[in-house]
N, C-alpha and C positions, 0 to 999 in steps of 0.2 A: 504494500500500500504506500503509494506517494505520500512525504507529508506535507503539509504545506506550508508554506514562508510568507509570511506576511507582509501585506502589502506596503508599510514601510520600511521594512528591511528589505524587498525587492528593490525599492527606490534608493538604497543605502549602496547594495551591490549591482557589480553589472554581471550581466548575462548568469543572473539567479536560476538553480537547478534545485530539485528535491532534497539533495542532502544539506542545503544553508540553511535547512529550518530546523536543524540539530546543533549549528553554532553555539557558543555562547551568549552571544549578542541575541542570538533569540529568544533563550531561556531569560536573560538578565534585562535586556535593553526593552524598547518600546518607543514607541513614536517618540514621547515627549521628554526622550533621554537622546535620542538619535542625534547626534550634532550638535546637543541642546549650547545656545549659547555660544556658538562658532566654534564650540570644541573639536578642537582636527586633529587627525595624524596623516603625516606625511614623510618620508625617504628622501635623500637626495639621490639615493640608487636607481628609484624606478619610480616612474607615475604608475596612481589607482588603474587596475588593471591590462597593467601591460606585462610585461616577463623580466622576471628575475634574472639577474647575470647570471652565469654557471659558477663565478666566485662563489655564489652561497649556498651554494645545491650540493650534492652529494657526488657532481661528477669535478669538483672540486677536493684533492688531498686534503687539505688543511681549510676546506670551508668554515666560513663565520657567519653570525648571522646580523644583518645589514644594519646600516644607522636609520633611526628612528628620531622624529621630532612631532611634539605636540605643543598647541596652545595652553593656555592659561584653560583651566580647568573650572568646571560651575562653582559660584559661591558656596562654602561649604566643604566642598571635598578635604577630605583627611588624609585620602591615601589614591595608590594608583593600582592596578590591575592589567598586565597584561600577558592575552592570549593569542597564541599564533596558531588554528589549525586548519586542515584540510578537509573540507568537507565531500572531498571528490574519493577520497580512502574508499576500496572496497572491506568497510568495516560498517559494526551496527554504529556505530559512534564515530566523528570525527578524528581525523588522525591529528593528536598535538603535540606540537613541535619544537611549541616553547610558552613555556607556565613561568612568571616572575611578578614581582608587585615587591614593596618599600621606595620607590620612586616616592622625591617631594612633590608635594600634593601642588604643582606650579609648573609654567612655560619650562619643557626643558627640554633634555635630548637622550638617546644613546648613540655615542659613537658605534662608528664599524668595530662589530667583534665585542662591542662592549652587552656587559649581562648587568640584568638587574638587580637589586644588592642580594634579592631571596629568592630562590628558585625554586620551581615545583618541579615532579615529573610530566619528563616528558608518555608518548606513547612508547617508546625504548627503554621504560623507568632509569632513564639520567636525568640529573638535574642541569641540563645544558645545551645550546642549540640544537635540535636535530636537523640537518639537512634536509632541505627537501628529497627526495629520490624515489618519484612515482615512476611506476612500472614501463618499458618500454613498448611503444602502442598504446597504451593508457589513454590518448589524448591529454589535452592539455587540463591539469589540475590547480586549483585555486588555493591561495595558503590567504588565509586571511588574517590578518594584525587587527586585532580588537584591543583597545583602550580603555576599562571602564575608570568614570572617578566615581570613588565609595565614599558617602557620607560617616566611615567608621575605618580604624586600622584594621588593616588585615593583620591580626594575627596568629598566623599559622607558622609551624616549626618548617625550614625550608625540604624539601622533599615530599611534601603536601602533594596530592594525587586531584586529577582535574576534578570530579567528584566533589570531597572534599573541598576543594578554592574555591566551586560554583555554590557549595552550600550557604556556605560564608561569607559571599557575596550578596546571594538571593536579600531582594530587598533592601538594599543599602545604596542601591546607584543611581548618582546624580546625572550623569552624563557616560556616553559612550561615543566614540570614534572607531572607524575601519577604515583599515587600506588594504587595500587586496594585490598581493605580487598573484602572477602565473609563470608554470613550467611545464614543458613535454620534452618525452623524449621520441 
């Protein structure tokens, strides 16, 4: 059974498929969180939907994962949240790629390669980038950067499982942002 993705999170993402309504951002987000506020994320690597360098991919040795920038976050936030995954994974659930939050609650950035102070698992249970590296023929797969800002700290011990960090979230978010890299092989 398809599920379906709601129609402002279709408007959030481009070229929306059935498996973006298992995101996080659509368990957590909602229209009046969606950008609320001009809250963005944005890459100097890649614009919203277009393809990731192979730098960050798994067809890279020593892959990293990309620099990240956000705006000033809604009045209120305490803390940050971010999730990276794939909702094109032939999995029941998103494949996630990268689980982090302690980010100051304000305008800031991640350098290239640089990690967020606390990490979760990933879907490879590490606490650290996972490369992209969808199947060959797969088509082209979506990795999506979700930003939430949480009216509350997250605090969870780092190694926190997606599960868990979505629990902990649920009902605390002021605001969310996505950017969407793609990759095929």
């Amino acid at each position: 059974m398809l599920e379906h993705v709601p129609e402002w999170l279709g408007k959030a993402l481009n070229n929306t498929r059935a498996g973006h309504a298992k995101l996080a951002v659509a368990r957590l987000g909602g229209e009046e969180t969606m950008h609320g506020g001009g809250f963005r994320l944005m890459s100097a690597a890649f614009v919203d939907g277009e393809a990731l360098d192979p730098m960050f991919t798994a067809d890279e040795e020593d892959a990293c994962a990309p620099p990240l920038e956000w705006t000033a976050p809604p009045a209120g936030t305490q803390s940050l949240l971010l999730v990276v995954e794939d909702p094109d994974a032939p999995a029941p659930e998103p494949f996630v790629h990268w689980l982090g939050w302690g980010m100051e609650p304000r305008a800031a950035r991640l350098f290239e390669g640089e990690e967020p102070p606390v990490l979760g698992k990933n879907s490879a249970l590490k606490t650290e980038w996972l490369a992209p590296d969808p199947p060959s023929g797969h088509g082209k797969h979506d990795y999506v950067f979700q930003l939430f800002a949480l009216d509350c700290p997250l605090e969870l011990e780092s190694g926190a499982g997606r599960g868990e960090v979505l629990d902990a979230a649920e009902g605390h978010v002021l605001g969310a942002a996505v950017l969407t890299g793609t990759y095929s092989r």
